[in-house]
N, C-alpha and C positions, 0 to 999 in steps of 0.2 A: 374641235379639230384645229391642228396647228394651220398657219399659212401656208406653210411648204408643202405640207399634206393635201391641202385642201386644192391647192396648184397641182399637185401630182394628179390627184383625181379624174381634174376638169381638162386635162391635157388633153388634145387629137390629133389623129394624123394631121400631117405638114402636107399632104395633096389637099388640093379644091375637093371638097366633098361636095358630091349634088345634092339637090334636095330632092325628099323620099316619099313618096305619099303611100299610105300602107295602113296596115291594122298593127293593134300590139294588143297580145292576150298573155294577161297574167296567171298560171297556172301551177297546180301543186301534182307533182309524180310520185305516188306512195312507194315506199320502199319497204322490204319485206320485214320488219320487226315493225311494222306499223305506221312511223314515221313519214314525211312527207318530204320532197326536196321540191324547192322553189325554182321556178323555171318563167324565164319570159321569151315568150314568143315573137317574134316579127314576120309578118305574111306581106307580100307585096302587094300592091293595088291589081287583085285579078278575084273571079268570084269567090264566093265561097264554100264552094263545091268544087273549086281546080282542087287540082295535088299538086303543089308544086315542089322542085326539088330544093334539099334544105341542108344547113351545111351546120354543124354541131361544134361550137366554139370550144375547145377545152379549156378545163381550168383544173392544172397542177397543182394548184394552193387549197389547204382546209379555210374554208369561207373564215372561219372568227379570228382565224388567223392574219389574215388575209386582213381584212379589216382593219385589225390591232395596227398592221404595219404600215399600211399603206394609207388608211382614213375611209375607205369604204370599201364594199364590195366587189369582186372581180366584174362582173356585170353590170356592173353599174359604173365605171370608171367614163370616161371620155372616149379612151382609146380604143375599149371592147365597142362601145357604141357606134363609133367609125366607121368600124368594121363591119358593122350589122349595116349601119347605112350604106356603103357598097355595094355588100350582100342585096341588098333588097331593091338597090336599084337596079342591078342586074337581073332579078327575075327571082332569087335564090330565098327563099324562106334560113332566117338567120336565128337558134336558137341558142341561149344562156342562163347559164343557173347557177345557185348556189350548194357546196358538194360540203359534205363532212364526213366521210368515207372517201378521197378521190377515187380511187380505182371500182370500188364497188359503183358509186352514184355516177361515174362515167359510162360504165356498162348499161344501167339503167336507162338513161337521158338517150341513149343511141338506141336503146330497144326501143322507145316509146315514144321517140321520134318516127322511129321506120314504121311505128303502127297507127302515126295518127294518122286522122280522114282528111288533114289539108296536105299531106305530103305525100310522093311519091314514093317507093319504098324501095325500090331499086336505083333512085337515084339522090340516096343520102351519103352526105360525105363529110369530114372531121377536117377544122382546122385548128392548127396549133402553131403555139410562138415558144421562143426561149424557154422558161423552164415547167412551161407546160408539158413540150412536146416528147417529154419524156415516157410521160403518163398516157399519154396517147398513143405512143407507137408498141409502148410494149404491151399495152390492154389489145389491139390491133394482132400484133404475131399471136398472143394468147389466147385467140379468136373469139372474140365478141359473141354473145347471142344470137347478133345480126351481121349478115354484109356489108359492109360498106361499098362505095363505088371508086371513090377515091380519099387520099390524105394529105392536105397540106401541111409541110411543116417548115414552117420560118424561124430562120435563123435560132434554130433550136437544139436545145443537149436532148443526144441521142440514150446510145448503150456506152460501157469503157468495155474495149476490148478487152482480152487477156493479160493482165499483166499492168493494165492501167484503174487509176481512180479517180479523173479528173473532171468525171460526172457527177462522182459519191463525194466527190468535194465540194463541188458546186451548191450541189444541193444542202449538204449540211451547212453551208455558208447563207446561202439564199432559201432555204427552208421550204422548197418545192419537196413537192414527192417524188425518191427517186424508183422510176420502174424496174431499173436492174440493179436492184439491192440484193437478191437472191444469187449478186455472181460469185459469191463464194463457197456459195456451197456446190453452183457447176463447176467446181475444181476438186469436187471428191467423187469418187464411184460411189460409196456407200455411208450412210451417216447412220448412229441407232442411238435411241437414249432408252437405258436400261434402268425402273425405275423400283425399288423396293420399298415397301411400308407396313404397318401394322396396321391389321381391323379386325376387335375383338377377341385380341389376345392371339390372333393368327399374323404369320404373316407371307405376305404378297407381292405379287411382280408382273410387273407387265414392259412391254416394249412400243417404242416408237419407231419407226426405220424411213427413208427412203434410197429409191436408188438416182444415180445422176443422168439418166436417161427418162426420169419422169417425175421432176420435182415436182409436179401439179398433184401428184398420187402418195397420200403415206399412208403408210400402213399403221394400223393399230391397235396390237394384241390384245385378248382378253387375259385377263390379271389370273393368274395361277398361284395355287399355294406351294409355298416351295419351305426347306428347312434353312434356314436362315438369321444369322442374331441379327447383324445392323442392317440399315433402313439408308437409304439415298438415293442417290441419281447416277450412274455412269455413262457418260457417252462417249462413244466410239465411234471415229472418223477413220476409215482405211483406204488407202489407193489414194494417195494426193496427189493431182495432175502436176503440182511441180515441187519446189524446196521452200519451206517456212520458216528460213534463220530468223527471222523474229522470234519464234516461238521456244529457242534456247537459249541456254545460260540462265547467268544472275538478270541481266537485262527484262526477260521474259519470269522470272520467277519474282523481280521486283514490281513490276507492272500486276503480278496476281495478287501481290503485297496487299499492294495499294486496291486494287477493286474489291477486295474481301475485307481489308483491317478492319473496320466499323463493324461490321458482323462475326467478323470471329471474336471482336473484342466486347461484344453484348455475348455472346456465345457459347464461352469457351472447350466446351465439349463439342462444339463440332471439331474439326480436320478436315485440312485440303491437304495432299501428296498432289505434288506436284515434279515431272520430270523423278520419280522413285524419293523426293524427299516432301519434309515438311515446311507447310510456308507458316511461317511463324514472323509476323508483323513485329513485333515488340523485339524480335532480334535487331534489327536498325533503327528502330526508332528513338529518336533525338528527346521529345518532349511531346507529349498529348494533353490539349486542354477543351473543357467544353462549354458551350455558351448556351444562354438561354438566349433565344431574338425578341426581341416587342414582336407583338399580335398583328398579326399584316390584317386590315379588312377589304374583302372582295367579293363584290355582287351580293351584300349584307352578310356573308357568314366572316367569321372571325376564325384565322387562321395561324395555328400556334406552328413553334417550331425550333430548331436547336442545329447547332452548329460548333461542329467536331473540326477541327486543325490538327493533322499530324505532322510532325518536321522529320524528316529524315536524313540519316544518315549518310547514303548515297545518292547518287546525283539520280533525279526524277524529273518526269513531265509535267509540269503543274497542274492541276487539274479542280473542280470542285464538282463534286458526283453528287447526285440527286438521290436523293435517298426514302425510301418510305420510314414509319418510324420505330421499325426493328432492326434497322441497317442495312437493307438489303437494296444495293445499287439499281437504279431504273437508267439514268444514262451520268451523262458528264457535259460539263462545257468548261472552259475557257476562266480561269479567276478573274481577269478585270482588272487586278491591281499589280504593285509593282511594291516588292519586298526582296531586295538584293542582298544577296549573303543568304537565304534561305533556300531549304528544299523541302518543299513540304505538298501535300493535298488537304483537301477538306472536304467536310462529307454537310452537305444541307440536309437536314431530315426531316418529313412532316408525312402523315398519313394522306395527307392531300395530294402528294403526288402517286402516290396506289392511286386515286381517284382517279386522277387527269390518265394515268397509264392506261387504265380501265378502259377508255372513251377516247384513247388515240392521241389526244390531244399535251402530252407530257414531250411530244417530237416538236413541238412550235417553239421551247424551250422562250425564248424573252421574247417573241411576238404573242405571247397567252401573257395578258395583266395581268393575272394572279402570279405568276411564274416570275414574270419582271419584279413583281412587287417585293418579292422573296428572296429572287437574286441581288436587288438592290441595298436591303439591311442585311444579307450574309457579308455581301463586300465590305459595308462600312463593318462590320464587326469583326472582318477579315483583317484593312485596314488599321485598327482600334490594338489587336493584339499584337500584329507586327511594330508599330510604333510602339508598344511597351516594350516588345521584344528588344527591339532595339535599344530602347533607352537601360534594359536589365542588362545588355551585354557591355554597354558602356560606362554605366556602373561597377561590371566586373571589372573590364578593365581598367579605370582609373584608380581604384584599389587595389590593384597590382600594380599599377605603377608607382601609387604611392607606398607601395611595401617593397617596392626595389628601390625609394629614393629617388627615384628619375624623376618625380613629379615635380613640376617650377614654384609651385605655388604651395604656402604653408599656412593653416589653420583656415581659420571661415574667412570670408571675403569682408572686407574692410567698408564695401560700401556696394551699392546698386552696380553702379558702372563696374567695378570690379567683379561682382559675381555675373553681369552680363560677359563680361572681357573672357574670363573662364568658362562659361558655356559657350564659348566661340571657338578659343581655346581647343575645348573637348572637341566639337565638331573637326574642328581642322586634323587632330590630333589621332583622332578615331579614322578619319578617313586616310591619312599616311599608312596607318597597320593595316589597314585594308587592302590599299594598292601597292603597297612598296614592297616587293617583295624581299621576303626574309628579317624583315624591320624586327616583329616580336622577337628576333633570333638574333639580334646584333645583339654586342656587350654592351655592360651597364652604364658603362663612361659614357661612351657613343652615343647612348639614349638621352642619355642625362645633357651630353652640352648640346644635341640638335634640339631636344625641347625648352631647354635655356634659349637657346637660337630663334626658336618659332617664338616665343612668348615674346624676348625683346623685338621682332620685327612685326607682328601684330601688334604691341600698343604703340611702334615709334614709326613703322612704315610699312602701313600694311597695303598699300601697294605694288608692295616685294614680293610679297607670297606665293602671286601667281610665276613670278621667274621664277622664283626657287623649287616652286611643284615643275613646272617646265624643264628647267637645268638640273637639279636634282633629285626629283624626286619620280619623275616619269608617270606624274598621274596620264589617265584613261584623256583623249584626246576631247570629249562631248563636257571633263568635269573641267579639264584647261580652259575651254569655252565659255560655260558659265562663269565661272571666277571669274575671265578676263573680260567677259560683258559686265558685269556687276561693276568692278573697279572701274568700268570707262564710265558708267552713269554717276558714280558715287564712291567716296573712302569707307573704309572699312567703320572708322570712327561714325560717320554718317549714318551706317545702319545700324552699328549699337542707335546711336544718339535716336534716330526714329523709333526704335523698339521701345526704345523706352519710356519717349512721350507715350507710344500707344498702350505701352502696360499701365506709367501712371496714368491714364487716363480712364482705365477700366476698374484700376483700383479704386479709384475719385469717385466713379459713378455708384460701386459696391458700397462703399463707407456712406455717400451720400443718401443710400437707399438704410443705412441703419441710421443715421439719423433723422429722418423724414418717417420712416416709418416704422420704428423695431421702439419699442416703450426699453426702459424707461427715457432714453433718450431723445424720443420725440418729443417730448412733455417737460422735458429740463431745457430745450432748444427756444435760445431767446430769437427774435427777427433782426434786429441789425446787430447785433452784440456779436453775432456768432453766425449766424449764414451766411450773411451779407458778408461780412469779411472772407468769409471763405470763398465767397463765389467769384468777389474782387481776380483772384488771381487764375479764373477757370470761368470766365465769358465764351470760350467756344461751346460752352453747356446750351445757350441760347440759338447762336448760330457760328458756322467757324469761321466765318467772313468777319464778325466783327472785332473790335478792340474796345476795351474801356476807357472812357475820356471824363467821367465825373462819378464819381458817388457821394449821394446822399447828401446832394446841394437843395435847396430849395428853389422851385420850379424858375424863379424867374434867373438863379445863377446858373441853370440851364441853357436857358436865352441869353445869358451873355456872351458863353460856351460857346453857342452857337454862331452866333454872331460874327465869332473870332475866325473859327471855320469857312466862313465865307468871305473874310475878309474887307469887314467892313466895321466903324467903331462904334461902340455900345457908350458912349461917352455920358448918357442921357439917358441910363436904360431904366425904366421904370419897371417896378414889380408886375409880375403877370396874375390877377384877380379872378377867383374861379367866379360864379355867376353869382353867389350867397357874400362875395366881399373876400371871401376868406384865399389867405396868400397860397399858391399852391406849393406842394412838398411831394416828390418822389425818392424810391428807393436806392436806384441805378440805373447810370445810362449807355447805354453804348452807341458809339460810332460808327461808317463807315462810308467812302465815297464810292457811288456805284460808277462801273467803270462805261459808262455813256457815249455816245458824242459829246455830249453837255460837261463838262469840267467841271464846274459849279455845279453840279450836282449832290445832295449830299441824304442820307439817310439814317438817322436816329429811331433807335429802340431803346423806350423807356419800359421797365421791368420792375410792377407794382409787387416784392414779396410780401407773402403773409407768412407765420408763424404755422407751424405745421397740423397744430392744432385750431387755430381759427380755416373755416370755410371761409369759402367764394359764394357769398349770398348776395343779395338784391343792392344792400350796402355797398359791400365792396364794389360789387362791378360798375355801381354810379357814382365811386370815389374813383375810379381808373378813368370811366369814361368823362369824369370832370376835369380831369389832370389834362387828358385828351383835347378837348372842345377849349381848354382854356388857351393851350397852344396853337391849335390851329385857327382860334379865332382872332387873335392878336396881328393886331394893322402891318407890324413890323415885318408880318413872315409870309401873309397871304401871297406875295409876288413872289415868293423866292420859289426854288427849285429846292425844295425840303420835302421829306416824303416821312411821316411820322406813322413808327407801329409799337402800339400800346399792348403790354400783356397783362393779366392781372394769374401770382402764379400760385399755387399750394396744393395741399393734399387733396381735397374734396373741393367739387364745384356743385351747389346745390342745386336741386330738378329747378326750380324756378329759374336759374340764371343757364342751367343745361337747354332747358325750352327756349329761353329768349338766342341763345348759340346755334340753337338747330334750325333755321328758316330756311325754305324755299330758294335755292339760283345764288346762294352763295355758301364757301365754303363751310365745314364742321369748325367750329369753335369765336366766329366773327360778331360779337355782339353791336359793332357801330363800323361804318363803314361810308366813307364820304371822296367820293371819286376826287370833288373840284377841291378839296380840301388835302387831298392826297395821305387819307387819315383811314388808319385801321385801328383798331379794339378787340383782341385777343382773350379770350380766358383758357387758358390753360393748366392741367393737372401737373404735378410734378412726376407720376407715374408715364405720364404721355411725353414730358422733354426727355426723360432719362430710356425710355425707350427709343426717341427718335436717335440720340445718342449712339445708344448700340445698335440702331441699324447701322449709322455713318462707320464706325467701328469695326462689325460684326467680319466685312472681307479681311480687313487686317487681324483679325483677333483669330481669325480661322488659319491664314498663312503662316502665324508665331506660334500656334498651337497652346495659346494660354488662357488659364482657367481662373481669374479673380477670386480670391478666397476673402473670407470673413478677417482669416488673419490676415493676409496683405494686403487688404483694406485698411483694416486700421493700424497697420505699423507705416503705410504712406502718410493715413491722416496725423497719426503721433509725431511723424516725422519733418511735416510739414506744414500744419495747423495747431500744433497743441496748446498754445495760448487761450483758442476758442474751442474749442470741444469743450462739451458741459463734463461735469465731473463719473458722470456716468458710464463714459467711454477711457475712463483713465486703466492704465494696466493692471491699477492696482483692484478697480472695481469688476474686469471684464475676467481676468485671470490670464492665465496662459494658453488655457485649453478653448481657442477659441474656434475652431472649425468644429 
């Protein structure tokens, strides 16, 4: 349970509550398919033979719903208990339970209240809050099993009169049950659903009806054979208490478009006539595409599912409808995402949601986990197609501009920065046809010298841009905004230049994972010939605080290094001796001063590489940890304020030296560890920096929305390293077909 949840919970009334001396019995109320509803008692301190009078707390919410949303139980919150304590110190027996039916298991809990042997049965009474008291007052007019004596109801949604819905909004927002959801139909005299079918080569009909004087009562024919070809449903509403201009026009016959299109279009032999015509989906529609989702799992079943996007022609409500999975709508909610320029709905479809409809439980819409679970990857695959979309339309039109000539730019882009400059470009570009009204409609000239115009004040002063959307071009006032926040933290130049460290850097990490691990390349990979240079110019792999200050000096030109660093002279510096005599030698060092009170402060990371094919065995990690123990043992540095962290780094670290990493009370991967020596010893895989990596990355890599490929991988490494790439990674050896 979240913290905020778990606070909501434990919350209680803001009065002194007294304390309550009393009974609490746990108890189960069967309900007529068998089932049980859980109910807790509270009796006050009196015998056990009183009746005392008891007051029946409603709860408006389905319990697992309820739960989902809030982190527990209605009955079990802080605030119900309150209340009960009140209750009970006043004299008043306080009863709570958990409903999965509301309105059926309210009925229940109020019958069998009034029959238990510790309650009075004439002086039971119901209270209810906000969007409980819905469910309580109209179970109440639709008279109970039992009397009640009295009803509190706090600060609570009632009925909407005629003509209002600000109850059936409520509720569909806050996900209570609403008790006067049936007011639509007290707006007709008469309702009938007239149904025809085949059985046995016969066919048959029968009727539904009620009238608006006894909605509690429908009628319901026995099925007669009658002479008849087609087979369906008509219902028939007559005498409408007032005018339903929704229910005409194109407006009203797009809206049945849309709640049918997924079924008529699994369907096509059915028909709707609608208003004397035919609704016929595929007459507006724009583009239909279908997705399969990953397997959502819930409560252990595995739960498939698919998702339909229609775009339309005319302007619509957006919508994404629940679907079983023959297309046939159960409700709708709300998309969640934001796709400008588009009009469209979408249909989620799974036979799970026939299930959840089954059991009531399809109305909780994203307080039901499973439901959440489902709404969450339809959006992202919502998301997923729009961003193509997008990018398909902006394709189109750059190819129309380039076949008008208006385009600034001629053949492939000359370099990195140039093809970034041009997808800036685009964007800038794409969004003028968007807002400007009648742009795609201006002459060619016109087009030709403003995008000559955009281009030169994007690469020479693209701090202009925003006046010229302002003074000329009249973007939307919320995109003036953005632009003019962005240009006050940063130049336009700035966030290419950012983009592009973080591309190459995702590329670095790509290539660096084919030569570490993809043969032949791992196996042709010498250790300092070729890593090690490479890594020379990409130390933020290690951590992004450091810099390079030596490579591949010999331990004691380390110490001299050092030395310098602290400002002091090495005039006299003698070799630093590992314990065997032998001079010590590291790979690569890197620097940095942490930023302390202490000034003098300084912190070195030395980084033992191995070849990617030798492991991290008992050897190595007691050749690191010698490198280690020889610097911190050394007279010259014991006083200083130096803080050394040894790694040793490669493909494979073997169980021997993974056992000796994994000890008790200190962290995963610390083979030596010396507080007064201010000394750490590291082993770590190359699999584990290159993932730490892409965590540090992963926010930015998500906001550019880019994808490292195998090929721009190695056209950075070609472009940047190729003196040291083994010959295995040359273009001539990889081809061109490298994704």
């Amino acid at each position: 349970m979240s913290a905020d949840k778990s606070l909501l919970c434990q919350r209680e009334l803001a009065i002194p509550l007294p304390a309550v001396a009393g009974e609490i019995s746990h108890e189960r109320v069967p309900r007529d398919d068998g089932s049980e509803i859980e109910l807790d008692a509270y009796y006050p301190a009196t015998s056990p033979t009183a009746r005392n009078p008891a007051v029946v707390i409603a709860s408006g919410y389905r319990d697992t719903g309820f739960e989902a949303a809030v982190g527990c139980r209605f009955k079990d919150m802080g605030w119900t208990k309150s209340w009960v304590r009140l209750f009970v110190s006043s004299g008043i027996a306080a009863f709570v339970y958990s409903p999965r039916d509301v309105e059926a298991d309210f009925a229940t809990i109020v019958s069998a209240v009034a029959a238990h042997t510790r309650v009075n049965s004439s002086r039971v009474g119901v209270f209810a809050s906000s969007g409980h008291a819905t469910i309580a007052l109209t179970s109440i007019m639709r008279q109970l099993p039992v009397a009640v004596s009295c009803v509190s109801l706090l600060y609570g949604y009632t009925l909407d009169l005629a003509g209002e819905s600000r109850v059936a909004a409520a509720a569909k927002m806050f996900k209570f049950e609403n008790g006067c959801a049936e007011r639509s139909l007290a707006e007709v005299e008469h309702v009938e659903w007239q149904t025809t079918y085949r059985e046995n080569d016969e066919t048959y009909r029968y009727k539904i009806s009620a009238e608006r004087g006894n909605l509690k009562r429908w009628t319901i024919s026995d099925p007669e054979k009658v002479n008849a070809r087609g087979t369906g449903t008509i219902v028939e509403i007559s005498a409408l208490t007032r005018n339903y201009t929704s229910l005409e026009g194109d407006v009203a016959r797009q809206a049945v478009a849309e709640e049918f299109a997924l079924y008529l279009r699994q369907y096509p032999d059915v028909t709707i006539h609608y208003d004397r015509r035919d609704i016929d989906p595929a007459a507006v529609e724009i583009l239909v595409r279908d997705y399969d989702l990953p397997v959502v799992e819930h409560d252990g079943a595995r739960i498939a599912a698919g998702l339909t996007v229609i775009e339309w022609r005319t302007s619509t409500e957006r919508a994404l409808y629940l679907c079983d999975d023959k297309g046939f709508t159960l409700g709708h909610v709300a998309p969640g995402i934001q796709a400008p320029g588009f009009q469209f709905t979408a249909y989620l479809k799974t036979d799970y949601f026939r299930e959840l409809d089954a059991r009531g439980d399809l109305r909780l819409e994203e307080l039901h986990p499973g439901v959440k679970r489902l709404l969450d990857t339809a959006k992202l695959q919502m998301k997923e197609h729009f961003r193509q979309r997008a990018s398909e339309a902006a394709v189109d039109l750059v190819k129309e501009w380039k076949k008008e000539k208006v385009y600034p730019y001629e053949g492939e882009p000359a370099s990195v920065v140039e093809e970034v400059e041009r997808q800036v470009f685009d964007v800038v570009a794409l969004n003028v046809n968007s807002y400007v009204p009648d742009f795609s409609e201006s002459e060619q000239k016109s087009k030709r010298f403003f995008f000559q115009l955009l281009r030169e004040t994007l690469e020479t002063r693209p701090s202009a841009v925003q006046r010229i959307f302002q003074q000329v071009l009249d973007l939307p006032d919320e995109k003036q905004v953005e632009l003019d926040e962005l240009l006050k933290k940063t130049t336009l130049e700035g966030v290419i230049n950012a983009s592009k460290i973080v591309t190459d850097r995702l590329d670095f990490l790509r290539g660096l994972e084919l030569l570490l691990f993809e043969e032949p390349h791992r196996s042709a990979l010498l250790e300092r010939r070729e890593l090690q240079e490479m890594l020379v110019d990409h130390t933020w792999i290690f951590a992004e605080e450091y810099h390079l200050t030596i490579d591949d000096e010999s331990l004691d030109q380390v110490l001299f290094k050092h030395l310098e660093l602290l400002d002091r002279k090495a005039d006299d510096l003698q070799p630093v001796l590992r314990e065997d005599g032998s001079t010590g030698r590291i790979d690569m060092m890197l620097s940095r001063r942490i930023p302390l009170p202490k000034q003098d402060e300084r912190h070195h990371l030395v980084v033992e590489l191995k070849r990617p094919t030798v492991k991290i065995d008992s050897k190595a990690a007691s050749q690191v940890k010698g490198y280690a123990l020889a610097v911190s043992a050394d007279e010259r540095f014991i006083d200083t304020n130096t803080k050394w962290t040894f790694w040793a780094v490669s493909n494979v670290v073997t169980d021997e030296v993974q056992i000796e990493a994994s000890q008790p009370n200190r962290p995963q991967g610390i083979i030596l560890e010396n507080e007064k020596r201010r000394l750490q010893v590291w082993v770590k895989s190359w699999g584990q920096v290159i993932e730490e990596c892409r965590g540090r990355l992963r926010f930015f890599q998500e906001r550019l929305n880019y994808l490292s490929s195998k090929g721009s991988a190695l056209a950075y490494l070609r472009a940047t390293h190729a003196k040291y790439l083994p010959d295995t990674l040359s273009a001539a050896a990889v081809g061109d077909d490298v994704d």
